[in-house]
C-alpha positions in Angstrom: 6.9 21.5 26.4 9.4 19.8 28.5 11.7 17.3 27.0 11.3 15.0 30.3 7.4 14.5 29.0 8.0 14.3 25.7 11.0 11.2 26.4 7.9 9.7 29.2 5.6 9.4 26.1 8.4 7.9 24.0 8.7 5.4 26.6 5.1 4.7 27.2 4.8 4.4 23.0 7.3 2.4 22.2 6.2 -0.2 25.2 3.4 -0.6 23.2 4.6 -1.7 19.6 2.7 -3.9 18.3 -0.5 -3.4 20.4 -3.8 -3.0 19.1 -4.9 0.8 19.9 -7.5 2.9 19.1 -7.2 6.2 18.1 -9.4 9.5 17.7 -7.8 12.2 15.6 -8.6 16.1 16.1 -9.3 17.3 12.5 -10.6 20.5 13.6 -13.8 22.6 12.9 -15.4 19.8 15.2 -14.3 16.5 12.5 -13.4 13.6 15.0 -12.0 10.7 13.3 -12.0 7.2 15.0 -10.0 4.4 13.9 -8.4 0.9 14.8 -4.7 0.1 13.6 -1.4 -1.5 15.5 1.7 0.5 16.7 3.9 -0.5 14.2 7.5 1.3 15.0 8.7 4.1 17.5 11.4 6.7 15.9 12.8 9.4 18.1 10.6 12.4 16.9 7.5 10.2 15.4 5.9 6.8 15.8 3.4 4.8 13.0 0.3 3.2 13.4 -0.8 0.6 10.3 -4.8 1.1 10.5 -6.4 -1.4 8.6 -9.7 -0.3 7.4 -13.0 -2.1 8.0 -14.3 -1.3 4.7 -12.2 -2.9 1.3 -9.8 -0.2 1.5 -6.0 -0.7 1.5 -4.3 -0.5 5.3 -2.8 2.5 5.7 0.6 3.4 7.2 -0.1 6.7 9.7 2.5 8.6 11.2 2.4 11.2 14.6 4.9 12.7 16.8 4.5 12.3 20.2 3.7 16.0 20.7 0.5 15.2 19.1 -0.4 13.2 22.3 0.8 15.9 24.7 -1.0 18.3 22.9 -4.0 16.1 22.3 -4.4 16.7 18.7 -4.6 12.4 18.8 -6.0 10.3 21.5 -5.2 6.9 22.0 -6.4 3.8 24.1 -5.7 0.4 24.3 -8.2 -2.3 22.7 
């Protein structure tokens, strides 16, 4: 992986801080998981995400490097 794509995702991440997003996680063995949560902060190597549950769970607090994007192990769009 080449740092200049790893530093364009940083950017592209941390523009988005407290947007709505929603993301679909690779679990593997064919498990998709698709949630709703905000881009809560961008650190150098990871960024979180608080997803707040539709259900009467708790929000949670999810973290990801931004080699999970490049690699696509996490997708993530704009709501």
């Amino acid at each position: 992986m080449e740092q200049a794509q790893i530093s364009k995702v940083r950017a592209s991440v941390h523009q988005q801080c407290g947007n709505r997003v929603k993301i679909q996680l690779d679990r593997g063995r064919n498990k998709v998981d698709i949630q709703e949560g905000v881009i809560q902060k961008a650190y150098p190597s990871v960024f979180t995400i608080l997803v707040d549950d539709e259900q009467d769970n708790a929000p949670q607090l999810l973290s990801f490097s931004y080699t999970d994007i490049i690699t696509k192990d996490i997708r993530m769009k704009l709501c």
